[in-house]
C-alpha positions in Angstrom: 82.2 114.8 121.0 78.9 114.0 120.9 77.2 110.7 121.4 75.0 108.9 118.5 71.5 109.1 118.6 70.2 106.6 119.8 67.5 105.1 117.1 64.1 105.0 116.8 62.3 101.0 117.5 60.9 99.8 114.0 57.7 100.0 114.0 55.8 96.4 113.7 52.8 96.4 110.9 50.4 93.3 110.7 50.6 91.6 107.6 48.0 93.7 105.8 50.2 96.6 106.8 48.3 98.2 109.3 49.3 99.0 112.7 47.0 97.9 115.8 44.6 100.6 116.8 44.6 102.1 112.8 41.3 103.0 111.5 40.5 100.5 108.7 37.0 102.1 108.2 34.6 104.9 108.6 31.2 104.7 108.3 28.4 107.2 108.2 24.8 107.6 108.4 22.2 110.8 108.3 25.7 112.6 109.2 26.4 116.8 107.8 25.1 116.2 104.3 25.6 112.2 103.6 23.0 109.4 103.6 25.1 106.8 103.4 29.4 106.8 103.3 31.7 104.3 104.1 35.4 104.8 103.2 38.4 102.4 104.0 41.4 104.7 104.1 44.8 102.9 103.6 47.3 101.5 105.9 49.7 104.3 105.5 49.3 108.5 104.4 45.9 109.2 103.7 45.3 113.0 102.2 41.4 114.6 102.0 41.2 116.8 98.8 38.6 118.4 96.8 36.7 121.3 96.0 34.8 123.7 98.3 31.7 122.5 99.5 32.6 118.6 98.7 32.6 117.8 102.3 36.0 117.2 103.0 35.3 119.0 106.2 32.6 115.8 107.3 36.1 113.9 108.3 35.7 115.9 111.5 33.2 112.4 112.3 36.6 110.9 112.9 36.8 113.0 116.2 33.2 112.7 117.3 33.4 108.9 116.7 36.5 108.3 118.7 35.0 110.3 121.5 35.4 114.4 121.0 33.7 116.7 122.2 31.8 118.9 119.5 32.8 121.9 120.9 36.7 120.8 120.3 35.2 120.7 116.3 33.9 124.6 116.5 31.2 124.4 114.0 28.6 123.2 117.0 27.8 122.6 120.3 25.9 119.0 120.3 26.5 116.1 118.4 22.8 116.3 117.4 23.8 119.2 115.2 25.6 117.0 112.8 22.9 114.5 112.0 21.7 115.4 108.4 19.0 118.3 108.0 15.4 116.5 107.9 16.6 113.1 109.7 15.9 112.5 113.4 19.4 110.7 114.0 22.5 109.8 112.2 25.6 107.6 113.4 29.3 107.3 113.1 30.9 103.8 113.5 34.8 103.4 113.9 36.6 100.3 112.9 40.0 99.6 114.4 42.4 97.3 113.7 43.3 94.7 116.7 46.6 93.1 117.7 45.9 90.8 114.5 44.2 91.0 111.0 41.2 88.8 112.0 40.5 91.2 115.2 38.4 94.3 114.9 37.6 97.1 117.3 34.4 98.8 116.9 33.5 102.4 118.6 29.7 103.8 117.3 28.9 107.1 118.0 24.7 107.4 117.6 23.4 111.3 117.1 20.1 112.5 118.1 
């Protein structure tokens, strides 16, 4: 006979259901074809969808902004490639969610 499985620890949200270490917001600057974007995706399944060419593929910034290498992305071999066409740099900033709601972790990624 076999033995139960054993089950899986419940996983502890913050009170603004988010998990430590979820992105709570992505911003961007001069990056692909956007001037300015900041989004705030939710605490729980977030899907991209739209039509060709609405730059659903510009969420790659979530790699390069937590540390990727551009080559892992395949469209380029620099993270200078990504800053917008006509700007000299561009940025992509991170926003994590600490061990509590007040606490925020913030990784910047700044393209030349």
């Amino acid at each position: 006979m076999a033995e139960p499985r054993a089950k899986r620890p419940k996983i502890t949200r913050g009170e603004d259901d988010y998990m430590p270490g979820s992105i709570t917001e992505i911003e961007l600057h001069n990056f692909m074809t956007f001037d300015d974007l900041k989004c705030k995706p939710g605490s729980r399944l977030n899907l991209v969808i739209g039509p060709n060419g609405s730059g659903k593929s510009s969420r790659c910034a979530i790699a390069l902004g937590l540390g990727g290498e551009p080559q892992l992305l395949g469209r380029a071999t620099s993270v200078g490639a990504y800053v917008k066409r006509g700007e000299a740099s561009g940025y992509i900033k991170i926003t994590l969610r600490g061990n509590s709601k007040e606490e925020h972790i913030f990784l910047a990624n700044i393209m030349q």
